[in-house]
C-alpha positions as protocol buffer text, in pm:
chain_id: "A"
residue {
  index: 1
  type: UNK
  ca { x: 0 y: 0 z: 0 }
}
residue {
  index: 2
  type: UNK
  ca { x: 279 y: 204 z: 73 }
}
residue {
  index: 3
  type: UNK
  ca { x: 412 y: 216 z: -208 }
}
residue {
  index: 4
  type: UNK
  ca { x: 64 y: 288 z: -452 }
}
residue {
  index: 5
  type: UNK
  ca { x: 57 y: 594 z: -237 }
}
residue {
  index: 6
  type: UNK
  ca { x: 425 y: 709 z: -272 }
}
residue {
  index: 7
  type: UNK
  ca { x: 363 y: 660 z: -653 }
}
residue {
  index: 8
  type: UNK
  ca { x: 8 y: 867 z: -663 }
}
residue {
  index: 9
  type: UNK
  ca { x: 163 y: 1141 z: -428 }
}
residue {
  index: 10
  type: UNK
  ca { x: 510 y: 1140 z: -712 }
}
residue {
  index: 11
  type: UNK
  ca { x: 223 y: 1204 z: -985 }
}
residue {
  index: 12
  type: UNK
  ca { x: 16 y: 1434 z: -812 }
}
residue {
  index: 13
  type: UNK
  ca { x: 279 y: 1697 z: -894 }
}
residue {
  index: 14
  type: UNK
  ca { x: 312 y: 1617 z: -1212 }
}
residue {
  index: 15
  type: UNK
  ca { x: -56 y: 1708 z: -1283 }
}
residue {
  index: 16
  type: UNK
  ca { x: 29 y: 2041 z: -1195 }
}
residue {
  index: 17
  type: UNK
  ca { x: 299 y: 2047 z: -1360 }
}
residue {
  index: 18
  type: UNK
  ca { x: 221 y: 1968 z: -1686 }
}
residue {
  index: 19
  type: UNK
  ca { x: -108 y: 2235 z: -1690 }
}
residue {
  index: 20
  type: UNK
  ca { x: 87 y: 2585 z: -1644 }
}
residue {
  index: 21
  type: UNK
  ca { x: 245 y: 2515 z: -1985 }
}
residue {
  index: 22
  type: UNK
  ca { x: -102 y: 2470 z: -2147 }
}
residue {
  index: 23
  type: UNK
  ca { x: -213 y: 2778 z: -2001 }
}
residue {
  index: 24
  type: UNK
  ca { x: 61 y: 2951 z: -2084 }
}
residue {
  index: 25
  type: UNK
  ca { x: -7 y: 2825 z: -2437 }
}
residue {
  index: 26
  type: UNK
  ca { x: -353 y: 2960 z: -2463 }
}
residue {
  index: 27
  type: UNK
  ca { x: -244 y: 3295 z: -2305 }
}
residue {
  index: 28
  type: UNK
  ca { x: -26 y: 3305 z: -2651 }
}
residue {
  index: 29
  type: UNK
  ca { x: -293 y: 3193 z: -2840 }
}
residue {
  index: 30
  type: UNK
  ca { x: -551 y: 3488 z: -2689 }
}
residue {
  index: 31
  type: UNK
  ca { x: -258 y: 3779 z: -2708 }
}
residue {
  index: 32
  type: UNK
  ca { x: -249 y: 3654 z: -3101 }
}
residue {
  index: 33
  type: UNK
  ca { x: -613 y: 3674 z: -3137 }
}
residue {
  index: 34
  type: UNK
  ca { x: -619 y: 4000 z: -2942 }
}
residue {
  index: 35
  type: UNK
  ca { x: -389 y: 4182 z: -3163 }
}
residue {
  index: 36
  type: UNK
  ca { x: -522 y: 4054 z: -3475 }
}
residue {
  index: 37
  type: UNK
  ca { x: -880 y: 4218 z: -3350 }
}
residue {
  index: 38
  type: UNK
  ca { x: -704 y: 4511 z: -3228 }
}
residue {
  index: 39
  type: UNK
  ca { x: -580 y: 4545 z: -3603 }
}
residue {
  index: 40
  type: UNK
  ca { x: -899 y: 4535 z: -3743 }
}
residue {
  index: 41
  type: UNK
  ca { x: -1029 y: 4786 z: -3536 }
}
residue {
  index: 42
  type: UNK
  ca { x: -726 y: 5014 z: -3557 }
}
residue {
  index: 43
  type: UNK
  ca { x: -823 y: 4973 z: -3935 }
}
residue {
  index: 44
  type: UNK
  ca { x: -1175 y: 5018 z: -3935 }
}
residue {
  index: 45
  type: UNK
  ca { x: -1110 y: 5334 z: -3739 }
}
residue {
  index: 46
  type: UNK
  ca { x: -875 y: 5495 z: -3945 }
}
residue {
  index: 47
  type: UNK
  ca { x: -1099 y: 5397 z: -4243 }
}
residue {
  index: 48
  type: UNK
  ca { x: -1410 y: 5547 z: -4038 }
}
residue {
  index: 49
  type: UNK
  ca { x: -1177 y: 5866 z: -3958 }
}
residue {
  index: 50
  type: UNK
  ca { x: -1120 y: 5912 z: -4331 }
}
residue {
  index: 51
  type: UNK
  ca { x: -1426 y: 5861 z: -4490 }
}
residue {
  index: 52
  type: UNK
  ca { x: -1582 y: 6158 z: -4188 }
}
residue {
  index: 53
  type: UNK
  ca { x: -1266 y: 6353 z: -4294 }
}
residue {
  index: 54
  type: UNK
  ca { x: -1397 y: 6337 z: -4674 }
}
residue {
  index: 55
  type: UNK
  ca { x: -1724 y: 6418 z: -4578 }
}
residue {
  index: 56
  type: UNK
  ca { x: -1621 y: 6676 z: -4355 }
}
residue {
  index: 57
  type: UNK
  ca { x: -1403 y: 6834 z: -4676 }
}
residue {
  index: 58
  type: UNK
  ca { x: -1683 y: 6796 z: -4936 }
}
residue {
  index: 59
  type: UNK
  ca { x: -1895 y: 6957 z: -4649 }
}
residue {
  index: 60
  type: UNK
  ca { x: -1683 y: 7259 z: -4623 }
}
residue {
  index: 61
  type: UNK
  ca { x: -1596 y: 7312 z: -5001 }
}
residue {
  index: 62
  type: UNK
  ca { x: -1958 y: 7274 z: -5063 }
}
residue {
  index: 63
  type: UNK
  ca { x: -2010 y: 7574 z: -4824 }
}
residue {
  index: 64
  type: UNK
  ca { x: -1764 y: 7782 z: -4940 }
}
residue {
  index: 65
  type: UNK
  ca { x: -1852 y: 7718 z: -5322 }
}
residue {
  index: 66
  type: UNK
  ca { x: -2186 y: 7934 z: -5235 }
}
residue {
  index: 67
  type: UNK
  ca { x: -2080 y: 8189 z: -4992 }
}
residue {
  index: 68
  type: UNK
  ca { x: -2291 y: 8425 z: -5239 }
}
residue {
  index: 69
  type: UNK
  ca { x: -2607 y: 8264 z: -5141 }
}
residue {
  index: 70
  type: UNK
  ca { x: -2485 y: 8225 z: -4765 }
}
residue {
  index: 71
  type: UNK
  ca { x: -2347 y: 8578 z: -4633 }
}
residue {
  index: 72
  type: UNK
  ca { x: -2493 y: 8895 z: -4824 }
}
residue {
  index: 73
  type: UNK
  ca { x: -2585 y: 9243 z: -4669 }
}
residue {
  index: 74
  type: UNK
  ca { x: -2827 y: 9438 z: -4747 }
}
residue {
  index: 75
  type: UNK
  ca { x: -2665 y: 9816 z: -4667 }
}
residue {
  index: 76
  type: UNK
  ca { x: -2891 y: 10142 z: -4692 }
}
residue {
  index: 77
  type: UNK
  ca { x: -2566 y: 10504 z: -4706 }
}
residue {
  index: 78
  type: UNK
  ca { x: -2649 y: 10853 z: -4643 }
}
residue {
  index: 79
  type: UNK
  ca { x: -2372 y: 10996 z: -4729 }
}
residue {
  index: 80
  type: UNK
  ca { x: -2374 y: 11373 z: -4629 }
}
residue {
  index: 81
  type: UNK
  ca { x: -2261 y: 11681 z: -4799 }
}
residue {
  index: 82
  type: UNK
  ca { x: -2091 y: 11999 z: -4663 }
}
residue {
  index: 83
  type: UNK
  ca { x: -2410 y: 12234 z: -4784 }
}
residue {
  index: 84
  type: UNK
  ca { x: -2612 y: 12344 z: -5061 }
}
residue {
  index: 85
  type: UNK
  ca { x: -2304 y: 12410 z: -5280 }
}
residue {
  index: 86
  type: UNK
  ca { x: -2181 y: 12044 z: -5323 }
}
residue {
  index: 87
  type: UNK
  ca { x: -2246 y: 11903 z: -5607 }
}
residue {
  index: 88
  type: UNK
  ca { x: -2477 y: 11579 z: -5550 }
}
residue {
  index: 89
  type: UNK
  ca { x: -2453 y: 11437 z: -5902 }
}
residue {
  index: 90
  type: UNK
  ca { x: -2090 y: 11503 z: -5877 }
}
residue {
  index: 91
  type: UNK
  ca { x: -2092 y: 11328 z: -5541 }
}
residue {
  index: 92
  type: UNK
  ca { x: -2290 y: 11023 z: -5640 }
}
residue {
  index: 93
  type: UNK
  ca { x: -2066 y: 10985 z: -5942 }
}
residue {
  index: 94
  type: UNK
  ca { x: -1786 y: 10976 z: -5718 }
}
residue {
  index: 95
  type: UNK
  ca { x: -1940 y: 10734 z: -5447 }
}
residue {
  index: 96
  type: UNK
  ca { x: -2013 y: 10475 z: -5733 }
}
residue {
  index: 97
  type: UNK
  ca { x: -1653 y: 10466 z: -5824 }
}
residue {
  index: 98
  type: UNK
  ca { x: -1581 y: 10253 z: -5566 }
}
residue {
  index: 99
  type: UNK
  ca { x: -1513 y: 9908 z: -5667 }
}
residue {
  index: 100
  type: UNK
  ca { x: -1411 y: 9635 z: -5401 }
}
residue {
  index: 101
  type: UNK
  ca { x: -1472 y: 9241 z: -5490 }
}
residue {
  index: 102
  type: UNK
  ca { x: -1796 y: 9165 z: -5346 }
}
residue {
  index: 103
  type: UNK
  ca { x: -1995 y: 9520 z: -5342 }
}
residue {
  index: 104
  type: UNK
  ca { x: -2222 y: 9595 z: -5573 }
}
residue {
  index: 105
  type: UNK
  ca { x: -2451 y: 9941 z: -5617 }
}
residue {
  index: 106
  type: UNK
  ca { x: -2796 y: 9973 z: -5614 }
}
residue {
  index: 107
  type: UNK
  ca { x: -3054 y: 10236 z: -5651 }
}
residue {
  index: 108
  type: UNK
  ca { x: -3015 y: 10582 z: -5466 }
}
residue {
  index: 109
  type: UNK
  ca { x: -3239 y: 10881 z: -5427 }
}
residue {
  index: 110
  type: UNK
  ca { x: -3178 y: 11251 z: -5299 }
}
residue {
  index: 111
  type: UNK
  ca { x: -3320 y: 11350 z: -4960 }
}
residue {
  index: 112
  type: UNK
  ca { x: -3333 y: 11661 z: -4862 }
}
residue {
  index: 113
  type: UNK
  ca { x: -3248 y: 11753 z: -4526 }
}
residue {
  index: 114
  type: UNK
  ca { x: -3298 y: 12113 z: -4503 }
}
residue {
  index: 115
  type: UNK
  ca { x: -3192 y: 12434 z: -4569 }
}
residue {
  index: 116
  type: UNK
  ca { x: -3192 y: 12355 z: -4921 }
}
residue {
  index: 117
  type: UNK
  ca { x: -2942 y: 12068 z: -4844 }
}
residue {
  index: 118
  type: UNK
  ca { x: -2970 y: 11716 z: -4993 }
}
residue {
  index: 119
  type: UNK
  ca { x: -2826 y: 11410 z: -4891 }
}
residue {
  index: 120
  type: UNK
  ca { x: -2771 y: 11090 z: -5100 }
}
residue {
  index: 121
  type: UNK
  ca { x: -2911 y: 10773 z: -4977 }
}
residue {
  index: 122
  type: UNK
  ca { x: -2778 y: 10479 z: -5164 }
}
residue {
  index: 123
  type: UNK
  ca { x: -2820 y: 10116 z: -5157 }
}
residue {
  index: 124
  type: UNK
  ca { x: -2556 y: 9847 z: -5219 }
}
residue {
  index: 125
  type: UNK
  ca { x: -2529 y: 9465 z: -5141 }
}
residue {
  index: 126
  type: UNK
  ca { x: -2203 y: 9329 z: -4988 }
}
residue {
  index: 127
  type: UNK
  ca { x: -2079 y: 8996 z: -4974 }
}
residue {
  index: 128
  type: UNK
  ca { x: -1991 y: 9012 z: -4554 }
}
residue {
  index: 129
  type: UNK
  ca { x: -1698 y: 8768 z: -4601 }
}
residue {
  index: 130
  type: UNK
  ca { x: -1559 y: 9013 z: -4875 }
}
residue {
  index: 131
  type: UNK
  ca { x: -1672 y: 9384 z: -4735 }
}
residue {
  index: 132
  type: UNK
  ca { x: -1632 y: 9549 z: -4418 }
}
residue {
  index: 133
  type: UNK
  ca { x: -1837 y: 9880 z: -4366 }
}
residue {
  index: 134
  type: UNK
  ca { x: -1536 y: 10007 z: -4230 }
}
residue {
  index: 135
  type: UNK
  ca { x: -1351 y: 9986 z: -4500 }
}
residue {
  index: 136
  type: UNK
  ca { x: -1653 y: 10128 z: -4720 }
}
residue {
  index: 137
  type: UNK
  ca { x: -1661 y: 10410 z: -4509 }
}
residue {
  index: 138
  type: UNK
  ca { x: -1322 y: 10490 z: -4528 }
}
residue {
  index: 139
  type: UNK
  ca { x: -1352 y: 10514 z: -4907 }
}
residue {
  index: 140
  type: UNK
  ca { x: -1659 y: 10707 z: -4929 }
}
residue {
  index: 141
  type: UNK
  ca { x: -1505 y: 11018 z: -4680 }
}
residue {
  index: 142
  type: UNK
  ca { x: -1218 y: 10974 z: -4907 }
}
residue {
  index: 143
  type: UNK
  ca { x: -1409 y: 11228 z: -5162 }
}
residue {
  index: 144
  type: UNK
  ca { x: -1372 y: 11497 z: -4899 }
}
residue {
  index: 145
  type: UNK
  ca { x: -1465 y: 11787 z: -5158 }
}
residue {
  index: 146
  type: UNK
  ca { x: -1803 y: 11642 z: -5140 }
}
residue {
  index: 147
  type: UNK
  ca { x: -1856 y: 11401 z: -4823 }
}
residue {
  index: 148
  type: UNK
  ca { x: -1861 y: 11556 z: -4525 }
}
residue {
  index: 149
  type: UNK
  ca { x: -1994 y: 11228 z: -4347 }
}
residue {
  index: 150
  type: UNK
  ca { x: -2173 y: 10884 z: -4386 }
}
residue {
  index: 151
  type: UNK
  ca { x: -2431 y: 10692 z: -4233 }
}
residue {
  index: 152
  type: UNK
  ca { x: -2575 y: 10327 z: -4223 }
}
residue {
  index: 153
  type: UNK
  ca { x: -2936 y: 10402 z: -4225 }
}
residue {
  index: 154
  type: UNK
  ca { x: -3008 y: 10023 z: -4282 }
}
residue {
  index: 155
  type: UNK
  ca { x: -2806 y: 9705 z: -4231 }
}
residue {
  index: 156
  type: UNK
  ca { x: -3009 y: 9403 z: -4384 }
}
residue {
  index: 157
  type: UNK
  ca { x: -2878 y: 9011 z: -4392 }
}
residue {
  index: 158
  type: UNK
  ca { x: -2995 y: 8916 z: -4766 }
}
């Protein structure tokens, strides 16, 4: 009897043994499997990433194709004259003149604000990306024969 149980207590450890290689095995195994799923994500995420960055680009370049149809102003001027003297044709043929990319004239009209004095009141569209009222201003007192100031009677988004 003796010796039965030496012999099952010299396999017992054997059992043991022999099973942290298998696991060790399969740990392997799972790492490979592991990585090989990481790859497809890493790929299916950079392919996701690129197809929103196309998107994202046709997006924008479809915006900024139409910015004419997007960002207009409608602008209403009285531009003012020193007195009765200045010549308002004169003065609206000098206003006119000014050409910047994205500002186009409309109609105008006198006004008269008394004393025999008259201002003009013109209209003009402005793409907002394109032209500041700043800048339009600046150009307008420019003619200082005839301007003696300006005013934005009206400031419409088209």
């Amino acid at each position: 009897g003796m010796d039965v149980g030496g012999a099952s207590k010299k396999a017992a450890p054997a059992t043991p043994a022999a099973k942290p290689a298998k696991p060790a095995a399969d740990d392997d195994e799972d790492d490979d499997d592991f990585d090989l799923f990481g790859d497809d994500d890493d790929d299916e995420d950079e392919e996701a990433e690129r197809i929103k960055q196309e998107r994202l680009k046709a997006y924008h370049e479809k915006k900024s194709k139409k910015p004419a149809l997007i960002a207009k102003s409608n602008i209403i001027l009285d531009v003012k004259p020193w007195d009765d003297e200045t010549d308002m044709k004169e003065l609206e043929r000098c206003v006119r003149t000014i050409e910047m990319d994205g500002l186009l004239w409309g109609a105008s009209k006198l006004v008269a604000v008394g004393y025999g004095i008259k201002k003009l009141q013109i209209s003009c569209v402005v793409e907002d990306d394109k032209v500041s009222t700043d800048d339009l201003e600046d150009k307008i007192v420019e003619f200082e024969d005839f301007v003696q100031s300006m005013d934005i009677v009206a400031f419409n988004k088209v």
